[in-house]
N, CA, C and O of each residue as an XYZ file, in Angstrom:
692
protein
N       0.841     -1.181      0.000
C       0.000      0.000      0.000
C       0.883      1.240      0.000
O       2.018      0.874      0.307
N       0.839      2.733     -0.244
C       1.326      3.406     -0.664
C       0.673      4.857      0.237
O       0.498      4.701      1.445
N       0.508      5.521     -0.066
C       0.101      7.111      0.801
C      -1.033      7.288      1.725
O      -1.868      7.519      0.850
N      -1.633      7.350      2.707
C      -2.656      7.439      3.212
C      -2.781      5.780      4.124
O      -3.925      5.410      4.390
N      -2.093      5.251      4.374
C      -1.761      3.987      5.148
C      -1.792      4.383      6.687
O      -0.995      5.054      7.342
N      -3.220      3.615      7.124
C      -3.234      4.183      8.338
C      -1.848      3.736      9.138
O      -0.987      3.067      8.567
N      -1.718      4.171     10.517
C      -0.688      4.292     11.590
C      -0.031      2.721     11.812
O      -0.845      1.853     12.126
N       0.864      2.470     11.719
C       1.521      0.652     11.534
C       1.250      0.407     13.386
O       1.245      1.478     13.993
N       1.124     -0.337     13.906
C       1.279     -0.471     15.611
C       2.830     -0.375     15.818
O       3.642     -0.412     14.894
N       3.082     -0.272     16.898
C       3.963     -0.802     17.642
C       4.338     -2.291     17.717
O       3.477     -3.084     18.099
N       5.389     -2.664     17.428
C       5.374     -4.674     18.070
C       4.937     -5.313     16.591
O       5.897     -5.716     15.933
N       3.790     -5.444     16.054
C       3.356     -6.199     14.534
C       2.964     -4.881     13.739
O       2.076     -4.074     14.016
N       4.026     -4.873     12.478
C       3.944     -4.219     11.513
C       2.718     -4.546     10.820
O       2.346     -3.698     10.009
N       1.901     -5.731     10.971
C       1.176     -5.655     10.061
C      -0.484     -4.878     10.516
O      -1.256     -4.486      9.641
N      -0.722     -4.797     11.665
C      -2.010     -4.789     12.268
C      -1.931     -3.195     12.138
O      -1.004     -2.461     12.480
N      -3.361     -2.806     11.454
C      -3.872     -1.252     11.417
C      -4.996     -0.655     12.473
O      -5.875     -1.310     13.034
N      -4.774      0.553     12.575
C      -6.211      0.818     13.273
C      -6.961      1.625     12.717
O      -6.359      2.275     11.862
N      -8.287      1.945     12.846
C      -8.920      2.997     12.288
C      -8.939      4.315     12.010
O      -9.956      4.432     12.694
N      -8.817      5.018     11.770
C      -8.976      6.734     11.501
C      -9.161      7.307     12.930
O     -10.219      7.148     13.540
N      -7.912      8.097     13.539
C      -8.116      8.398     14.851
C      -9.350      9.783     14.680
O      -9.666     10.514     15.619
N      -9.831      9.878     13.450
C     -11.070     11.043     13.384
C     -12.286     10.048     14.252
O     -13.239     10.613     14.788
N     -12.182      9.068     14.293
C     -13.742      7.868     14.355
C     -13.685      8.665     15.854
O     -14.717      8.648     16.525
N     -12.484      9.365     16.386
C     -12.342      9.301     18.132
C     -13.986     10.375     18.104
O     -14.852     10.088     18.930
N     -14.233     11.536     17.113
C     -15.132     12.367     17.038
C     -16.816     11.802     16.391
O     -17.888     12.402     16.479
N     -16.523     10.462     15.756
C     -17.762      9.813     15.306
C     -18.502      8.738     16.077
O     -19.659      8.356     15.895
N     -17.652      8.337     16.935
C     -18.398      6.685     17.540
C     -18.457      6.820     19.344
O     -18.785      5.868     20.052
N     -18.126      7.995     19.812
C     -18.831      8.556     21.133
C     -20.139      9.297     20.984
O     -20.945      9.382     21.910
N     -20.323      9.823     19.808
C     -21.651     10.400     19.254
C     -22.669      9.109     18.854
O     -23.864      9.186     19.140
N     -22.242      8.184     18.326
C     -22.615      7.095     17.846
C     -23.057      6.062     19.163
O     -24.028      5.305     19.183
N     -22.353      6.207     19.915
C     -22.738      5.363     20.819
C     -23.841      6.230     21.953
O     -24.610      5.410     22.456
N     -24.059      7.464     22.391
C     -24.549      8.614     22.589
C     -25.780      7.993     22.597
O     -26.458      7.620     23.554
N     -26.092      7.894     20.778
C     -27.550      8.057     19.974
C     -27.782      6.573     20.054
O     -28.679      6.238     19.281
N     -27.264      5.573     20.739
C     -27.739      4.514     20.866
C     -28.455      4.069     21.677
O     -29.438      3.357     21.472
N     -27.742      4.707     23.408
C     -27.989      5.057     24.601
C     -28.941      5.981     25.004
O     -29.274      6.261     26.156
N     -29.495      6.591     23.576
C     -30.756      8.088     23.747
C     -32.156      7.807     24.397
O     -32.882      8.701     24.830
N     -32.483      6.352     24.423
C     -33.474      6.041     25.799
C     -32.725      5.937     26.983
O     -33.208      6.479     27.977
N     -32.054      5.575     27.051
C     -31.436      5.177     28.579
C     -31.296      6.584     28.779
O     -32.074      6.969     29.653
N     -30.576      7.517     28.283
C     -29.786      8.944     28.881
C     -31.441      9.460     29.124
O     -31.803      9.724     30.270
N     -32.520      9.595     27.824
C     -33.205     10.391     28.248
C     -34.552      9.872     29.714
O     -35.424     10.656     30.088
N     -34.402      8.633     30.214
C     -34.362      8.002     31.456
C     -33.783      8.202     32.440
O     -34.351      7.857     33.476
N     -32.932      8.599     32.503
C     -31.941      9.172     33.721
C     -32.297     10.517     33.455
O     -33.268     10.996     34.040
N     -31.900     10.923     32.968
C     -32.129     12.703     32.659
C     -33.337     12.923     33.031
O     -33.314     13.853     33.837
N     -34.433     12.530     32.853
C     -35.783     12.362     33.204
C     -35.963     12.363     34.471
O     -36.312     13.377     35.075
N     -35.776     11.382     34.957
C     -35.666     10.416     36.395
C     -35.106     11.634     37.254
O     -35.766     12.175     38.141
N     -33.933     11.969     36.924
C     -33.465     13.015     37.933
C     -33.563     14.537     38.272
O     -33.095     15.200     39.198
N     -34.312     14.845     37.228
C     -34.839     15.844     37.369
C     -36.082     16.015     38.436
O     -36.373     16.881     39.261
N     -36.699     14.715     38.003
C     -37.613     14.658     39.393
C     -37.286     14.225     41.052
O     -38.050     14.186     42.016
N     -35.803     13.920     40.939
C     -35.914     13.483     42.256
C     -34.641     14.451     42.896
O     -34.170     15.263     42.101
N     -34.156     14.422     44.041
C     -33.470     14.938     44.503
C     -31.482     14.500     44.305
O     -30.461     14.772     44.937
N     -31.886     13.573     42.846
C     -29.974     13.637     42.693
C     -29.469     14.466     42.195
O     -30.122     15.328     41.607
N     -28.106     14.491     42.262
C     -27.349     15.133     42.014
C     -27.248     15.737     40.264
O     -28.044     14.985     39.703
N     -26.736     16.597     39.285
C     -26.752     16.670     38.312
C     -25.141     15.516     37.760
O     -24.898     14.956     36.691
N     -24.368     15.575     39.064
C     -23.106     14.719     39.039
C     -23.246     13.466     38.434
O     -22.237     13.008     37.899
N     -24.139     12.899     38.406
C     -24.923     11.488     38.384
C     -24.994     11.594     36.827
O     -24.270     10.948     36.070
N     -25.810     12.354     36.497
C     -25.949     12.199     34.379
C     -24.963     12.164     34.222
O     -24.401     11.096     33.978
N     -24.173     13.585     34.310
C     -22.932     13.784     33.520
C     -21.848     12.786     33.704
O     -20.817     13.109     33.114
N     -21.805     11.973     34.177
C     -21.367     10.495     34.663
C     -21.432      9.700     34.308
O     -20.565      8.845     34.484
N     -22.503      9.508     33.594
C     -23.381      8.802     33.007
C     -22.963      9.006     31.273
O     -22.375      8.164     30.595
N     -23.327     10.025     30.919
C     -22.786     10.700     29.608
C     -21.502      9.964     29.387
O     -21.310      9.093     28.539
N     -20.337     10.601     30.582
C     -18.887     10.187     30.066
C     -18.965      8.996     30.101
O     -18.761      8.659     28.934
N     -19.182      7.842     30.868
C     -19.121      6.598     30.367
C     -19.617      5.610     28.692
O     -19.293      4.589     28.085
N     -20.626      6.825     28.576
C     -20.768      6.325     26.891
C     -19.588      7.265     26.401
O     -19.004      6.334     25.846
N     -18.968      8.075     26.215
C     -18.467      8.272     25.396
C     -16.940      7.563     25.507
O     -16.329      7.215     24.496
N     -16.478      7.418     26.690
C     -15.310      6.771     26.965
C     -15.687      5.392     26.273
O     -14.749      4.775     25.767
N     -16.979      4.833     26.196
C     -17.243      3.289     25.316
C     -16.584      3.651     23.935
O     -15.665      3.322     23.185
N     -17.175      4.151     24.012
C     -17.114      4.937     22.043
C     -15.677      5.512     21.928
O     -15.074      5.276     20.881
N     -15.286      5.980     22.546
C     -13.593      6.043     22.422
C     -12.787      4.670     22.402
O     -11.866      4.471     21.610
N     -13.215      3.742     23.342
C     -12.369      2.617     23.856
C     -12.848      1.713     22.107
O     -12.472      0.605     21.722
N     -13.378      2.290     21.697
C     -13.042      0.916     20.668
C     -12.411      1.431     19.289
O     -12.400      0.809     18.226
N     -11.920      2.630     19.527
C     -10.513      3.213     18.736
C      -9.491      2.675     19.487
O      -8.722      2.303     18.600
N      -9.019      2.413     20.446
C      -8.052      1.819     20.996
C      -7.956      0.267     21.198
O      -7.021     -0.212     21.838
N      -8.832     -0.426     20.702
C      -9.109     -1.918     20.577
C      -9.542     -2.556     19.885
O      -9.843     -3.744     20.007
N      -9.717     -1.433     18.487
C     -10.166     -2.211     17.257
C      -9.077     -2.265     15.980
O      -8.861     -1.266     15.294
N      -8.233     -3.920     15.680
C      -7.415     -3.217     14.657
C      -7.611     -4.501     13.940
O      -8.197     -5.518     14.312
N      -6.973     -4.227     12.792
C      -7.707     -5.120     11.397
C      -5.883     -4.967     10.154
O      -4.978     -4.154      9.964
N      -6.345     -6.469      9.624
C      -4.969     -7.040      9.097
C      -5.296     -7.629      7.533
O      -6.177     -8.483      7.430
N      -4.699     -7.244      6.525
C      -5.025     -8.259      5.362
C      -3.589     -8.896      5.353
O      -2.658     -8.181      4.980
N      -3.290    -10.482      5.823
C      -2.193    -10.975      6.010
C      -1.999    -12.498      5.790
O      -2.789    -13.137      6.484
N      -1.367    -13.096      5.203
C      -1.151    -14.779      5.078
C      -2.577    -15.135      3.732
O      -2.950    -16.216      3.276
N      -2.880    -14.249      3.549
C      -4.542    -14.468      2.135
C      -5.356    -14.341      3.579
O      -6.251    -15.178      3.458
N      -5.445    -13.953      4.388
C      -6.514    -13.646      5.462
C      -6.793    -12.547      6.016
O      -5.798    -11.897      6.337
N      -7.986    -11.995      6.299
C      -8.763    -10.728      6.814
C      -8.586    -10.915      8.475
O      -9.186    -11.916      8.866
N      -8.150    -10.448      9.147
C      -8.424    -10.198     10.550
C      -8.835     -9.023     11.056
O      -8.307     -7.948     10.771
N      -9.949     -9.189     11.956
C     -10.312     -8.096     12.841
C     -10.140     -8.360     14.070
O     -10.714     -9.292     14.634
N      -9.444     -7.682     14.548
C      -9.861     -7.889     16.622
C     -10.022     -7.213     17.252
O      -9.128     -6.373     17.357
N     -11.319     -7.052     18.182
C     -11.681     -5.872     18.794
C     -11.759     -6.100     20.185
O     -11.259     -7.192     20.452
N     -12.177     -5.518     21.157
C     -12.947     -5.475     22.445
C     -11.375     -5.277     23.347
O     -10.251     -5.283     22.846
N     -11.762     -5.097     24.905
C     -10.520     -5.068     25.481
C     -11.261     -5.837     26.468
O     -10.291     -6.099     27.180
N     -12.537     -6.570     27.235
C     -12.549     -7.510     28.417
C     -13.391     -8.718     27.482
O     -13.057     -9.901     27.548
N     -14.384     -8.295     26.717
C     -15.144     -9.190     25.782
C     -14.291     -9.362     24.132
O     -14.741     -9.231     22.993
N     -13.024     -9.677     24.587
C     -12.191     -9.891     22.900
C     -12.567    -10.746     21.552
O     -12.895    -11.884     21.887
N     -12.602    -10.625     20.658
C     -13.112    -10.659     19.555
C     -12.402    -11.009     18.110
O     -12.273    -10.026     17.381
N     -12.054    -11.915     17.732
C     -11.327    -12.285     16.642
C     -11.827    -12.740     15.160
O     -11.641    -13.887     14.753
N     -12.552    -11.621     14.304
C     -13.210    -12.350     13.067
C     -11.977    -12.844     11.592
O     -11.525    -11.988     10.832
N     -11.782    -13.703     11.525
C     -10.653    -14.158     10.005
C     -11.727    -14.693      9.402
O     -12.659    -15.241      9.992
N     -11.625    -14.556      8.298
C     -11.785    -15.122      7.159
C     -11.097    -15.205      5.836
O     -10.782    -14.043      5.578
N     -10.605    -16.178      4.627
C      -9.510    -16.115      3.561
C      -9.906    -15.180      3.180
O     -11.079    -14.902      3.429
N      -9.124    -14.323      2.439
C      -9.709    -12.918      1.759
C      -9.764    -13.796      0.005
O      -9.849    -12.980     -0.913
N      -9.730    -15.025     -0.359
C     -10.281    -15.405     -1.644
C     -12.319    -15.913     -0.928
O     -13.090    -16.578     -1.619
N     -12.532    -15.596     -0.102
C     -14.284    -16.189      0.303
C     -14.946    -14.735      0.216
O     -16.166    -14.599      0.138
N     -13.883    -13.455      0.237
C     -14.438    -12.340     -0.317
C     -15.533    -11.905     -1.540
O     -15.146    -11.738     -2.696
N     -16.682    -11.775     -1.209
C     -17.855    -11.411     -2.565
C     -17.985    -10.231     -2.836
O     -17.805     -9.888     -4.005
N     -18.355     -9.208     -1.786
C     -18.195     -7.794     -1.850
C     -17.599     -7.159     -0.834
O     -17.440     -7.500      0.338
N     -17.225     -6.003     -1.535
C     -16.782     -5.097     -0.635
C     -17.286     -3.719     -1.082
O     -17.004     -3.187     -2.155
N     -18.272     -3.079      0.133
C     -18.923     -1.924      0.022
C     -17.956     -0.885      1.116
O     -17.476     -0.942      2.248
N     -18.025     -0.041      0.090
C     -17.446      1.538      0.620
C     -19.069      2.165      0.811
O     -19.914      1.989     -0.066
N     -19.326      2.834      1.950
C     -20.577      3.866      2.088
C     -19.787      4.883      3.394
O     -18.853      4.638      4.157
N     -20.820      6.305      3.174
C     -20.141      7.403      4.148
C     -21.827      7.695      4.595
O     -22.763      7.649      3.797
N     -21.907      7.917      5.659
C     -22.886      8.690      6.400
C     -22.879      9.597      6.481
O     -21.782      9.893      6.009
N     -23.639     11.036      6.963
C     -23.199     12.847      6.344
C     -22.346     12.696      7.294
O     -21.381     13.432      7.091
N     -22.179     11.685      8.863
C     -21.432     12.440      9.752
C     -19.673     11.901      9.747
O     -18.606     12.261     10.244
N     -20.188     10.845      8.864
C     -18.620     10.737      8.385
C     -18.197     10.980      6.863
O     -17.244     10.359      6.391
N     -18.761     11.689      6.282
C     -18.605     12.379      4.957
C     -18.099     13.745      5.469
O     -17.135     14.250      4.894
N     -18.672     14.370      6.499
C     -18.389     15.325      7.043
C     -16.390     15.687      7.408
O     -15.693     16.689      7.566
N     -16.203     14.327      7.391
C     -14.622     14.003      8.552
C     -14.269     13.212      7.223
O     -13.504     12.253      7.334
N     -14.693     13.493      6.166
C     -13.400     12.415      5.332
C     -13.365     11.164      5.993
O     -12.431     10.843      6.729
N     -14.220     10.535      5.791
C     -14.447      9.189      6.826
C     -15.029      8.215      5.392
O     -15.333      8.689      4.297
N     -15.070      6.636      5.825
C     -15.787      5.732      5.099
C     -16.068      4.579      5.819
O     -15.201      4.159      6.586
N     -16.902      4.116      5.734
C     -17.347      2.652      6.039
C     -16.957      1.185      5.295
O     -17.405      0.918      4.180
N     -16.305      0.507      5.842
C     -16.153     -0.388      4.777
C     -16.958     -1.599      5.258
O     -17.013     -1.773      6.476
N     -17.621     -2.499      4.405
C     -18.263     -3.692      4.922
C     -17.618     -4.558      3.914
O     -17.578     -4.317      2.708
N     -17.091     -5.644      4.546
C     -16.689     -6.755      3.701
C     -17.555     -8.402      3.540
O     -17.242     -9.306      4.315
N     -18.461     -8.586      2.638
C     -18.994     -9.333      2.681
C     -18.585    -10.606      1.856
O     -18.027    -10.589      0.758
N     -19.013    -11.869      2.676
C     -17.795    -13.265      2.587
C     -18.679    -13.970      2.446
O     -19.733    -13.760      3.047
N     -18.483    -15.276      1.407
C     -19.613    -16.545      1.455
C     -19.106    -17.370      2.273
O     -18.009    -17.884      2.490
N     -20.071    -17.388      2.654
C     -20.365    -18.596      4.709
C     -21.125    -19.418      3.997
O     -21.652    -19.556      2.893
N     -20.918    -20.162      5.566
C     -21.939    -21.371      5.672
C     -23.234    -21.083      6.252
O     -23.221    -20.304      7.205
N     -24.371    -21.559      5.870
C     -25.413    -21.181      6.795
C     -26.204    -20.459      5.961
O     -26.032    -20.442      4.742
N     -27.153    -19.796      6.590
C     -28.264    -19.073      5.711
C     -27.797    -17.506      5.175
O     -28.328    -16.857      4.274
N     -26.640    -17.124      6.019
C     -26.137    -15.920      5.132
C     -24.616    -15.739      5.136
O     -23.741    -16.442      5.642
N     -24.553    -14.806      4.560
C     -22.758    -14.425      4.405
C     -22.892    -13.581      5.853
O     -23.841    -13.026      6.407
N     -21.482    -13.756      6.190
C     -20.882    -12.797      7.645
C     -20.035    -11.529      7.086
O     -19.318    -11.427      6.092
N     -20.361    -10.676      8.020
C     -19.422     -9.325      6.729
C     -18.435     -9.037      8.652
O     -18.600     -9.123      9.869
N     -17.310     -8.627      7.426
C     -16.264     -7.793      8.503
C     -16.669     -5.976      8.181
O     -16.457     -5.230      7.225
N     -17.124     -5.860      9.091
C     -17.138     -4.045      9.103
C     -16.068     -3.210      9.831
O     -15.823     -3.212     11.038
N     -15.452     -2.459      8.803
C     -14.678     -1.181      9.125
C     -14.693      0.043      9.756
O     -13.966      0.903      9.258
N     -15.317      0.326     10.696
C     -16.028      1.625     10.872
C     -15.279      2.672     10.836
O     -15.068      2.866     12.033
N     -14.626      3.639     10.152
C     -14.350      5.098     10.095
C     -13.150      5.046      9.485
O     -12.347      5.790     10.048
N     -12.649      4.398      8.449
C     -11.520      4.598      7.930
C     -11.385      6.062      7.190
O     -12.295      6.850      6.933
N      -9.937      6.193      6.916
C     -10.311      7.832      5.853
C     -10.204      6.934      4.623
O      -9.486      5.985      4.309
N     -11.637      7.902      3.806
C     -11.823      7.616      2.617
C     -10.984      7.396      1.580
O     -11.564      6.650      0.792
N      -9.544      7.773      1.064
C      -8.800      7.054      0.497
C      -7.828      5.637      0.426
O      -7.138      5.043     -0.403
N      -8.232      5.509      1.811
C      -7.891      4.459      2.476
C      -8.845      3.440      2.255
O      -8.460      2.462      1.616
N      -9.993      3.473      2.647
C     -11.520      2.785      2.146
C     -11.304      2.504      0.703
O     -10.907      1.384      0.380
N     -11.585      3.648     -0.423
C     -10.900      3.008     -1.388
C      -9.708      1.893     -2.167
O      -9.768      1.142     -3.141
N      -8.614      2.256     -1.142
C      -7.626      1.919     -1.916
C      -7.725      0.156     -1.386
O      -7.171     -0.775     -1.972
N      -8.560      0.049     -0.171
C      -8.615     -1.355      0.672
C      -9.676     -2.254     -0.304
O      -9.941     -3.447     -0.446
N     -10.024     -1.255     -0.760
C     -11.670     -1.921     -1.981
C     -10.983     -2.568     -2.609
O     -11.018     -3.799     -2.594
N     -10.100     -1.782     -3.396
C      -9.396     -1.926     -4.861
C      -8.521     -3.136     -4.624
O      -8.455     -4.013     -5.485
N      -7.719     -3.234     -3.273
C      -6.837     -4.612     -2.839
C      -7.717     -5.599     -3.366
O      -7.638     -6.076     -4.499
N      -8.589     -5.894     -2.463
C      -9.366     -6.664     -1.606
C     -10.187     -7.273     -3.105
O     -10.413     -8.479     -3.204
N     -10.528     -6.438     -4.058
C     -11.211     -6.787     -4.967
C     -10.002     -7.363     -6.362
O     -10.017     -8.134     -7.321
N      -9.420     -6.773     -5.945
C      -7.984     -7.381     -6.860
C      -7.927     -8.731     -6.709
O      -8.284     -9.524     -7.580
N      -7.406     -9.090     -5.423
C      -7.264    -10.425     -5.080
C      -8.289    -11.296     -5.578
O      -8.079    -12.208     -6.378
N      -9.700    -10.918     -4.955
C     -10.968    -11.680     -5.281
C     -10.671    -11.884     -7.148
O     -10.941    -12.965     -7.672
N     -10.184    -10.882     -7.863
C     -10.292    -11.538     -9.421
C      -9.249    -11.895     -9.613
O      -9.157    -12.642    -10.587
N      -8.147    -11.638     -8.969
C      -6.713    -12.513     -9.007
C      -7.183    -14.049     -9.031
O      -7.047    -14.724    -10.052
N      -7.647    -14.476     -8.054
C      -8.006    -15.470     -7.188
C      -8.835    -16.250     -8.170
O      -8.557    -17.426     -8.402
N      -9.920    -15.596     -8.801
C     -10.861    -15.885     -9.454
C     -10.513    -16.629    -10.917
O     -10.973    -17.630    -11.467
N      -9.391    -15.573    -11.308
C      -8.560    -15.977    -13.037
C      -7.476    -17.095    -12.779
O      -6.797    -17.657    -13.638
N      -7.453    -17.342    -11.123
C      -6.021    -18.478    -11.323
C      -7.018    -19.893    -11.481
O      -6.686    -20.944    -12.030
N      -8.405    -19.563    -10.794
C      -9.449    -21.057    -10.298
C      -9.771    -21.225    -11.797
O      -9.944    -22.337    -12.296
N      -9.832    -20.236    -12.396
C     -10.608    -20.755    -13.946
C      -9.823    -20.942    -14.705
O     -10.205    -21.576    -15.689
N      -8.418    -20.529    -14.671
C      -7.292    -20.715    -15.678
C      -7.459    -22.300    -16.295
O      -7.307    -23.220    -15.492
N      -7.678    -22.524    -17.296
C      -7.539    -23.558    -17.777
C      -5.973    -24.877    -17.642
O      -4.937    -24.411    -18.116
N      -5.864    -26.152    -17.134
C      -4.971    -26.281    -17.091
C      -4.398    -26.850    -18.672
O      -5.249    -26.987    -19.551
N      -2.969    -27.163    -18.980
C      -2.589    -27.656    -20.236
C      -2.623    -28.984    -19.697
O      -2.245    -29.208    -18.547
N      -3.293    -30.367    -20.884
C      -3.002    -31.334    -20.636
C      -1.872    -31.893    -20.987
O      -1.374    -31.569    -22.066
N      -1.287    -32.764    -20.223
C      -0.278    -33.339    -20.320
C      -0.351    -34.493    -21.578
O      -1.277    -35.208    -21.963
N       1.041    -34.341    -22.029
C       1.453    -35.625    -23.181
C       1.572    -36.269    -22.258
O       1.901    -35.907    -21.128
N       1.169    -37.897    -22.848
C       2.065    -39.214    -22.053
C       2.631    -39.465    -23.326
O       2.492    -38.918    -24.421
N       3.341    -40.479    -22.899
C       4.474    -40.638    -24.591
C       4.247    -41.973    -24.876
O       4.088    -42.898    -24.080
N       4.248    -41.992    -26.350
C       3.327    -43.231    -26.925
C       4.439    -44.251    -26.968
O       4.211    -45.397    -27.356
C-alpha cells in the first residue's frame, strides 16, 4: 500500500487501526444509541433529589465506550486472510480467507462524509443461511478506497487463477 496507510502499531507491523477522526464519530454514535437510557436518567433526575453529578457520569461513560473501541479495534489483510480484533474484556477475533471475499462496500454517512471518513463492509460466502461481513467503521476515505481496490484485486486474481484452464499433459506413446 502506498500514501494514506493508516498508523503501523507498535510490536506487529502488520495490524492497522482505524482513523483516529472515528475518536469524534463513535462517542456520538454510541450517545444516539444510549438516547433512551440517557433520556431516562435525565428524566428520572430531574424529578428526584440527585445530584446533576450522576448524568454527567453517566454521559462520560458512553463516550469513553465509544472512544475505547478506537483503541481496541485493529484489522490485518495478512497470510490471504482478513483479521479483525476488537474489544478489550469481551475480545473478539473475526478471520476469514480474503479469496471467500464477494463484496466489498465503501458507504459514508453525512457524519462521516463530514470528517473524510468511510465505512467499509466486507462481505464473505459462509456457511449457513447468510454471508458474515467484517465491518470497518471510520476509515479515511482514500484508504476505504484503496482497501476496496486490494481486496477486490485479489478476489479476481483469485478468481482468473481457479478458472485458468490447465494444459493437458502428453504421455508418450
Amino acid at each position: 500500500m502506498s500514501d494514506g496507510i493508516p498508523p503501523i502499531l507498535a510490536g506487529d507491523p502488520q495490524w492497522r487501526r482505524l482513523d483516529a477522526r472515528m475518536l469524534l464519530v463513535h462517542p456520538v454514535q454510541e450517545a444516539v444509541r444510549f438516547l433512551p437510557a440517557l433520556l431516562v436518567v435525565f428524566l428520572s433526575g430531574r424529578s428526584s433529589d440527585r445530584s446533576q453529578w450522576w448524568d454527567l457520569g453517566i454521559l462520560a461513560i458512553i463516550v469513553v465506550l465509544g472512544i475505547m473501541r478506537w483503541f481496541t479495534t485493529r484489522y490485518r489483510i495478512w497470510g490471504g486472510q482478513i483479521e479483525l480484533r476488537q474489544g478489550l474484556v469481551n475480545r473478539r477475533l473475526l478471520t476469514t480467507p480474503a479469496d471467500r471475499v464477494r463484496t466489498v462496500d465503501v458507504t459514508a454517512p453525512i457524519w462521516h462524509r463530514a470528517l473524510g471518513l468511510a465505512r467499509v463492509e466486507i462481505g464473505t460466502a459462509g456457511g449457513g443461511l447468510g454471508a458474515h461481513r467484517i465491518v470497518l467503521d471510520a476509515l479515511a476515505a482514500p484508504v476505504a478506497a484503496q482497501l476496496r481496490g486490494e481486496l477486490l484485486h485479489r478476489v479476481a486474481t483469485a478468481v482468473a487463477t481457479a478458472c485458468r484452464p490447465t494444459r493437458p499433459t502428453r504421455t508418450p506413446s
